[in-house]
N, C-alpha and C positions, 0 to 999 in steps of 0.2 A: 935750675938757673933760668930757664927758660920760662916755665911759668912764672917765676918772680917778674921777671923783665914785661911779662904779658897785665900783670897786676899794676903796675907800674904804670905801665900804657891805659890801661882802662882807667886809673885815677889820674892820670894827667889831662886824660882827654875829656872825661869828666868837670875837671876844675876847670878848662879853657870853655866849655860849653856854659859854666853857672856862670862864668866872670865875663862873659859874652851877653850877658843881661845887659851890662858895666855900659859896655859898647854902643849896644842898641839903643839906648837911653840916650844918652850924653850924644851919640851920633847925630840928633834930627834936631839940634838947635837953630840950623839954618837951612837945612832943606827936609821934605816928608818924609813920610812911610816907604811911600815908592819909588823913589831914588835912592833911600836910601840902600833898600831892597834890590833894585836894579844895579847898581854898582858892589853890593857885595856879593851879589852872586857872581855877578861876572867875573871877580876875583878869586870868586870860589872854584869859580871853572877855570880860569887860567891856573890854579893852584894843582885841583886833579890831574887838571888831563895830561903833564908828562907823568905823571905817576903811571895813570892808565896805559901810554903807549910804550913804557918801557916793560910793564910785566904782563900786558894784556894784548897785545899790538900783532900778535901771531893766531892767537883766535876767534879775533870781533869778529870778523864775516862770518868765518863757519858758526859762532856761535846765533847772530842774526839770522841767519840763512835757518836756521831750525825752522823759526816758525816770522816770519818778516812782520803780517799782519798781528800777530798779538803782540811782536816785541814790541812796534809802535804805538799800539793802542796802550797797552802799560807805559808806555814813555809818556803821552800824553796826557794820562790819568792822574799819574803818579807825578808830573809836573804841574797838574792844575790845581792836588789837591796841596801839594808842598807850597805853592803861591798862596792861593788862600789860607794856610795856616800861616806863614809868617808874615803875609802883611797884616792877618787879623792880628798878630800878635805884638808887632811892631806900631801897629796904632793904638792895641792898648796900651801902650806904654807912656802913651800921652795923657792919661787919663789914672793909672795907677802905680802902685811901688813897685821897684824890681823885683821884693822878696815873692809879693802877691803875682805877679806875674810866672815868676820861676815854680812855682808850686803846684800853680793851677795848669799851667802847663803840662804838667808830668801824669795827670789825670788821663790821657791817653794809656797809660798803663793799664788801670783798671774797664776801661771803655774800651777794648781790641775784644777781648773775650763778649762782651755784650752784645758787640755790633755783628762778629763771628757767628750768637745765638740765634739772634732774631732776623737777621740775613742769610746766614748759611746752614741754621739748626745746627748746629755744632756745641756740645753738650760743653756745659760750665759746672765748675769745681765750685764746692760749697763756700770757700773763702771767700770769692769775688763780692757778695752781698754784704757782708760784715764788711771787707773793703769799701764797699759806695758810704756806705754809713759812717765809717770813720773820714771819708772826704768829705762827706755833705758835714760833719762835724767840724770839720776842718776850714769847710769855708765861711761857716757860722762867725767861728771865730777869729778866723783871720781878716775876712771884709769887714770893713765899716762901711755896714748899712743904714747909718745915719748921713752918710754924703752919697748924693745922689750920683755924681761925677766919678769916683773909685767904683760904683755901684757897675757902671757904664762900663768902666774898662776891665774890672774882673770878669764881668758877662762876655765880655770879647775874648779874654783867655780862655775858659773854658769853652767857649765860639773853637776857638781856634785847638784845641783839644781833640776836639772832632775831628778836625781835617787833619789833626795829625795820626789819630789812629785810622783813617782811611789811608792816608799815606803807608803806615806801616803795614798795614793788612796789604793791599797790593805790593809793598817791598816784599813781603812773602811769597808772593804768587811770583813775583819775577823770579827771585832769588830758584825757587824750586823748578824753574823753566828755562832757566837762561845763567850760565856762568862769567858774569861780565860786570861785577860789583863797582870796578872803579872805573870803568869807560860809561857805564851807567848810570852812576855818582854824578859825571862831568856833566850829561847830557842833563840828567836834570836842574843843573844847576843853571847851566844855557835857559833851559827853557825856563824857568825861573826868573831870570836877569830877563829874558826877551818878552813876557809878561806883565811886568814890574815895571820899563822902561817906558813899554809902548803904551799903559795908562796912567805913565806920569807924565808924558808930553800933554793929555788932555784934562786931567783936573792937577794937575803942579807946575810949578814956577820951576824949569829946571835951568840951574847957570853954574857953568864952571867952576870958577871961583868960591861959590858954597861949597860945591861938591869935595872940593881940593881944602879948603877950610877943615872937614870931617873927616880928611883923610886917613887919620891915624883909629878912627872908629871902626872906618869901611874894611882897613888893610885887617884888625883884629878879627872882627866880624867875620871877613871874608875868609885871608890867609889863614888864619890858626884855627877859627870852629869849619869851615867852609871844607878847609884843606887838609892842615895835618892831623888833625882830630877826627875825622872822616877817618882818615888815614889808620891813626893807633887806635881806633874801635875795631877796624879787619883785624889789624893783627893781635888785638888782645880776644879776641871773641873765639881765634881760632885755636886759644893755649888754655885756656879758663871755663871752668864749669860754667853752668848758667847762675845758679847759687849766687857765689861772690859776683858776676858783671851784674845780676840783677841789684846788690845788693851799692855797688857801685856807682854805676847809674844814676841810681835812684838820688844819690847824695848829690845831683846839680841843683836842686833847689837850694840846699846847704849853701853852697857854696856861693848861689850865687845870692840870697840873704847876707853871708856874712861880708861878702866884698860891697855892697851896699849899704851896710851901715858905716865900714872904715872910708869907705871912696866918697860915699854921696852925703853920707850921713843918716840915712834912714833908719832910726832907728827902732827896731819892733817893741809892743808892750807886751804883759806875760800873754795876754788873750793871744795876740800875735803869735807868738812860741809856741803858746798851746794846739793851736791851728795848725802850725806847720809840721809839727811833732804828729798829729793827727792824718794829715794827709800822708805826712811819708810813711806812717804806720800802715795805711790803708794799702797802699801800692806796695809794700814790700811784700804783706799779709796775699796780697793777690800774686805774685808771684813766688814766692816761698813756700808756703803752702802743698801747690802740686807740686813739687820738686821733693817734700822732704816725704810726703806721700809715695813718691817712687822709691824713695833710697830705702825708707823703710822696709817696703816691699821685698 
């Protein structure tokens, strides 16, 4: 029962993270990238943080107290590189589709293990190569590289790719140093929103009234991918193999393709399909891989 209900969570939490494309999109018709950015975090972190102090609230200090200067130094890492991934990723969305965005996105998957290599020499599984090769197929034929403008904003998602598997790689390093997921969660979201804000006073027009116009974007954006989605990724990750969450996961590009073609109307050609059939193929291929390698064993 339990892992049912843990499967459950990982695919709801999932569909709320692809249909949060929906959001990001449709959010900035009347203010930027980074208000928009800065208001959903900040709702993100009002969202966590009773979470945090109702089941974390007894061990922040002594958990901090471990090691004070790394925890902060990770806080700050991991919040600058979480900024530059989503507002790179929020600007592109000015520029390309939500399906091409949610895909290219997910390309962090196969890039953790690379960056892992060639930074920490930390040995890669023979998948991962055939993995790049089915994205780089994937982006072939998902961009149209006959419009210089999509050209623009898919380059930004996989821009922004990068800084998410920087993000994930130091979520690592915390995680195995520090037991404080959802008081950590909060802070980075803080720091996030306080990043966000304080350089959209200097190249954006910020005014209330926009802001409150979007409102039902920022509350999605913030409240459900920010908050309880955060949320049912702990608690599904801690009932569930890696196998199915990877396999789970993986399907927010899905998802957030096909709320894009019913919501916005986007509709993909087969080249389209084919692309995205490719990339997800790539990233599962890289994660599945080692996994079924173990079981066999």
């Amino acid at each position: 029962m339990t892992k049912s209900i843990s499967l459950w969570s990982a695919l709801l939490c999932t569909f709320i993270w692809g249909t949060t494309f929906i959001a990001q999109d449709t959010g900035m018709d009347k203010i930027g990238p980074l208000t928009f950015n800065g208001t959903r975090f900040l709702i993100g972190f009002l969202s966590i943080i009773p979470f945090a102090i109702l089941y974390e609230r007894k061990k922040i200090i002594s958990e901090i107290n471990k090691d004070k200067k790394l925890f902060y130094k990770l806080l700050f890492w991991v919040g600058t590189f979480l900024f530059l991934g989503t507002y790179v990723q929020q600007a592109a969305l000015l520029f390309t589709d939500v399906a091409n965005a949610a895909f290219f996105t997910i390309f962090y998957v196969p890039m953790v293990p690379i960056i892992l290599f060639f930074v920490y020499s930390k040995s890669l599984h023979w998948s991962i190569w055939p993995s790049v090769l089915f994205c780089i197929a994937g982006v072939y034929l998902l961009s149209d590289f006959s419009n210089a403008t999509v050209r623009l904003g898919d380059s930004l998602v996989i821009l922004c790719a990068l800084f998410w598997s920087l993000h994930i790689i130091l979520i690592g390093s915390f995680i195995k140093n520090f037991n404080l997921p959802l008081f950590f969660g909060a802070l980075q979201a803080l720091l996030v929103s306080f990043f966000s804000i304080t350089f959209a006073i200097f190249f954006e027009t910020i005014t209330i009234p926009n802001i409150l116009n979007e409102s039902l974007s920022i509350l999605y954006a913030g409240a459900l991918s920010g908050g309880i989605a955060f949320t049912l990724q702990i608690y599904a990750q801690k009932n569930i193999a890696p196998a199915p969450a990877a396999i789970i996961f993986s399907l927010e590009g899905v998802f957030a393709a096909i709320a894009a073609w019913i919501i916005l109307g986007q509709i993909l050609g087969i080249n389209n399909i084919l692309g995205c059939i490719f990339i997800l193929s790539g990233v599962l291929l890289s994660q599945l891989a080692p996994i079924a390698k173990k079981n066999y064993k």
